[in-house]
Phi, psi and omega in degrees: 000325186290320184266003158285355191253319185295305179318316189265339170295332168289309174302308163305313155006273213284300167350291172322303192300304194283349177343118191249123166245181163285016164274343184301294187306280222283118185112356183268135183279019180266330174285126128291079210295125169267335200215160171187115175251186197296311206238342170232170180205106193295128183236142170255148204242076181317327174269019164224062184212119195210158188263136202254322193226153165186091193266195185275328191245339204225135135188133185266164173226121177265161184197198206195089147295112178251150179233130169278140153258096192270355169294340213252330151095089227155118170280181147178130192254102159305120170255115203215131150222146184285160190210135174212095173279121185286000153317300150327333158329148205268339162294309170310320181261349157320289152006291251238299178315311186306339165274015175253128188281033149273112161308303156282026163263357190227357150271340178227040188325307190284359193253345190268340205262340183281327175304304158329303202282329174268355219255311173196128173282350205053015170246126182242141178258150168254111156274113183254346166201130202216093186240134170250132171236171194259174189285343142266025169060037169268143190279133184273296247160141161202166172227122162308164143013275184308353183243023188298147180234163126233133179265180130287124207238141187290145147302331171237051159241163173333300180309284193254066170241325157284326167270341172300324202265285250254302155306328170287300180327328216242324172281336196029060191199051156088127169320155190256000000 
């Protein structure tokens, strides 16, 4: 009975620690609010937001997202890390159009880079932890490891409306 008891305190343990609750969020300057719809609203969590990698071709950032959900009365801490292939980048292919000998690349510049750009943005997300709490920041649910993806991210979602802004933060060079 005794190692049944120590055993679910460990396993709870840690649960306990990372908790969140919304009094945590709202007044910590470490929460950065990003995003607001009608029922949630996004904070990127600045002390778990770091450039992990950064080569000739790549760079990444891990970070952490909490989104209050308030119809649902529900937290949820994103562990996300952006991936950027700098080929891709809004600079490169500004570039890339302006050296293009088509003519109607150099009357409408900006319709050939969004069309690129949707073609592939060059950002892929990894979500690697995905955990709920309730707004007094007792844990509901999380999905682990096992359900790590990396997608691709659309140009025109959210996701890299956060990675773009969050690359320029972390970079100082400009939407992604």
């Amino acid at each position: 009975m005794k190692k049944l008891l120590i055993t679910l305190l460990l396993l709870i343990s840690p649960i306990t620690l990372q908790a969140i609750s919304i009094n945590d969020i709202k007044g910590n300057s470490d929460y950065k609010q990003i995003d607001v719809t009608n029922d949630i609203t996004t904070y990127l969590d600045m002390a778990h937001t770091e450039k992990v990698g950064d080569t000739k071709d790549l760079a990444i950032i891990q970070t952490k997202l909490i989104a209050i959900n308030y119809s649902d009365k529900e937290i949820y801490s994103i562990k996300v890390m952006y991936t950027y292939k700098k080929d891709r980048s809004k600079a490169e292919i500004e570039d890339f159009v302006k050296n293009m000998n088509a003519p109607e690349a150099k009357t409408i510049p900006e319709y050939f880079v969004s069309q690129l750009k949707l073609l592939d943005s060059g950002v892929t997300a990894t979500k690697s932890e995905f955990t709920i709490y309730n707004f007094d920041g007792k844990y509901i649910d999380s999905q682990g490891p096992s359900d790590v993806r990396s997608l691709a991210v659309d140009v025109r979602s959210k996701d890299y409306t956060f990675a773009s802004a969050l690359y320029n933060y972390i970079f100082k060079k400009g939407l992604y």
